[in-house]
N, C-alpha and C positions, 0 to 999 in steps of 0.2 A: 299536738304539734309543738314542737320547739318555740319558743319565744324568745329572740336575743333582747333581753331589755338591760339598764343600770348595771344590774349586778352582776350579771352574766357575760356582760361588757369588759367590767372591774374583775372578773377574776380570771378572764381569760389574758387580760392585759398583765395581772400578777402574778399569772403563772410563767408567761413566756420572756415578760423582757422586767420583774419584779424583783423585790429587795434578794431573794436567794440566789439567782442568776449571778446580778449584779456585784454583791459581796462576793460572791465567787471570784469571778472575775476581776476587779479591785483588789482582792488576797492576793493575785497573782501579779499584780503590779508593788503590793505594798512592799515588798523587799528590796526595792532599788530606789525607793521614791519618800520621801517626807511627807510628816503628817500633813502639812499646807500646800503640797504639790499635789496629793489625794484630793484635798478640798476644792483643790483649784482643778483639779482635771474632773473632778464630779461636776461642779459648777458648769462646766463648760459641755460634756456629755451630756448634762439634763437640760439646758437650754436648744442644745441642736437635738437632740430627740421629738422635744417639745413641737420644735419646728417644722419636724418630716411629720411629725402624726398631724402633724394640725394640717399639712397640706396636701399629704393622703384622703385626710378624712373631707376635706372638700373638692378634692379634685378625682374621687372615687368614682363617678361616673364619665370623667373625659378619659381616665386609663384605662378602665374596661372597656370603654367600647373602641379607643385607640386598639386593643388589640384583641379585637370583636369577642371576648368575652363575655358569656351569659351569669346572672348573677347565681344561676343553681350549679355551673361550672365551676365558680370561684367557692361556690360552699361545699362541695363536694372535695375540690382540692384541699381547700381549708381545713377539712374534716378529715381528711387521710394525714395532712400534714400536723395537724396538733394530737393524731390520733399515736403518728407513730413516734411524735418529739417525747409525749408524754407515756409511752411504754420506756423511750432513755431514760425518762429520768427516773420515772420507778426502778429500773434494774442500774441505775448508777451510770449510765454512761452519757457523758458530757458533747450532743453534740454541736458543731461551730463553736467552738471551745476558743479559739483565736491560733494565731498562726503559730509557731513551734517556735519552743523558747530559743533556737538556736539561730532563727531567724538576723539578719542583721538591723541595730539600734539606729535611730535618727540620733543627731547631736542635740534638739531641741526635746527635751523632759514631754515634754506638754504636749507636743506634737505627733513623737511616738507615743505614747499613751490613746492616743487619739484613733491612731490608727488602730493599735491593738484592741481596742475595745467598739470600735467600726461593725464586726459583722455579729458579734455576740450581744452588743447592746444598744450603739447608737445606731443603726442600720439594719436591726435584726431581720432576719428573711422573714420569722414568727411573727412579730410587731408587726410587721409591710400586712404579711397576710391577718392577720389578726385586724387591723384598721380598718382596712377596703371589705372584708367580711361583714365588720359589726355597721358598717356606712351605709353598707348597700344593700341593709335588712332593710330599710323604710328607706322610701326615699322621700324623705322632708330633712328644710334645712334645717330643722330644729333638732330633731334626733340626731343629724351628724353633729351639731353643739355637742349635744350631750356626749357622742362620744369622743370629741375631743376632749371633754371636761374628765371623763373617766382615766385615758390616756395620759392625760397631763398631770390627775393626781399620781399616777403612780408612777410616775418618774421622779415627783414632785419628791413622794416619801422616800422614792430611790437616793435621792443627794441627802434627804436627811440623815439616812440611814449611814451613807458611808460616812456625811461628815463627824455623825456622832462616835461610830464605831472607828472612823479612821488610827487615833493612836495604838488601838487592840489588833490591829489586822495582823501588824506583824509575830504577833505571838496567840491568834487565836486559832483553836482546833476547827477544822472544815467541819467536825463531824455531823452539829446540829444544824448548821447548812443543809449537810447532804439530805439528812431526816425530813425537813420543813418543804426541800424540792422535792423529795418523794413523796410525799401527801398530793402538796399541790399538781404533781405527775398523775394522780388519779382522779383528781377536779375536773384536770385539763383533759384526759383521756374521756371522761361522760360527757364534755363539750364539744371534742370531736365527734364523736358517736352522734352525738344528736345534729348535729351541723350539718352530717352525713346523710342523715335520714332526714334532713327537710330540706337537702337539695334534691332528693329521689321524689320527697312529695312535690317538689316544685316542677320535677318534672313529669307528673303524671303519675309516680310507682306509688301506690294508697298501700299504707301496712294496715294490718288486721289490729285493733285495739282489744285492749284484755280485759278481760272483764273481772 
């Protein structure tokens, strides 16, 4: 049976809302924006991320049962939804990509930035369901520690990541991006599968083991 422990935590968190996502996403703002406006809008995206995971991960059992949710419902769903994110990313397609460049600008830098990067990274639907998943595998309040602790490194290295890379953004090629999120697209595709299969075992369906 499945086991979501540390690491399985940590790459589920890296795969959906982690540095290739994220650089993605920040490329697409780097062309209108300075290198200390990146830094400053990363700063501020990883502290409010920080903040939704951390209060997901303790308040994951007053929203499932707020919306009488079973925990082998939410891993079942969890498991179609990281199942099919990550067949996108393997065949290249970006999806919650942010809203259409054609969209209209706020007057405040920082603010639409803000927005823009709302449903792909500070708010991800992935991350939501990715937190409340890995919370409501044990219910002790120490395991959700820990996976707060997972969640928040990887945002943690997410600001690294842009701040260091910020001045190359505007002249760097996506292309190793897109490579390093189609790997991780096949992590995250065997984490759904199994998410999948031990909310079937939680609900009774016993698969035959191989011998």
């Amino acid at each position: 049976m499945f086991v979501f422990n540390l690491s399985s935590a940590f790459i589920a968190f890296f795969a959906v809302v982690g540095p290739p996502k994220v650089l993605l996403s920040f490329a697409r703002l780097a062309g209108t924006r300075s290198t200390r406006e990146l830094r400053r809008l990363a700063a501020w995206s990883t502290v409010i991320s920080a903040v939704i995971g951390l209060v997901l991960a303790y308040t994951a059992d007053a929203v499932t049962s707020l919306f009488h949710i079973s925990d082998q419902s939410l891993q079942l769903a969890g498991g179609v939804i990281f199942f099919i994110y990550a067949v996108a990313l393997v065949l290249g397609v970006h999806l919650g990509a942010g809203g259409d460049e054609e969209d209209e600008h706020l007057r405040n830098p920082m603010v639409d930035g803000l927005r823009e990067l709302l449903l792909p990274y500070i708010a991800s639907p992935l991350a939501v369901t990715a937190v409340l998943v890995a919370s409501l595998f044990k219910d002790d309040w120490g395991w959700r520690t820990t996976v707060v602790g997972a969640y928040v490194a990887v945002v943690v290295i997410n600001y690294f990541c842009v701040a260091a890379l910020a001045p190359l953004m505007q002249r760097a090629h996506r292309t190793s991006l897109e490579v390093l999120s189609r790997l991780l697209g096949l992590l995250l595709a065997a984490v759904g599968v199994e998410l999948f299969l031990n909310g079937l075992a939680g609900l009774g369906v016993h698969m035959a083991e191989g011998h």
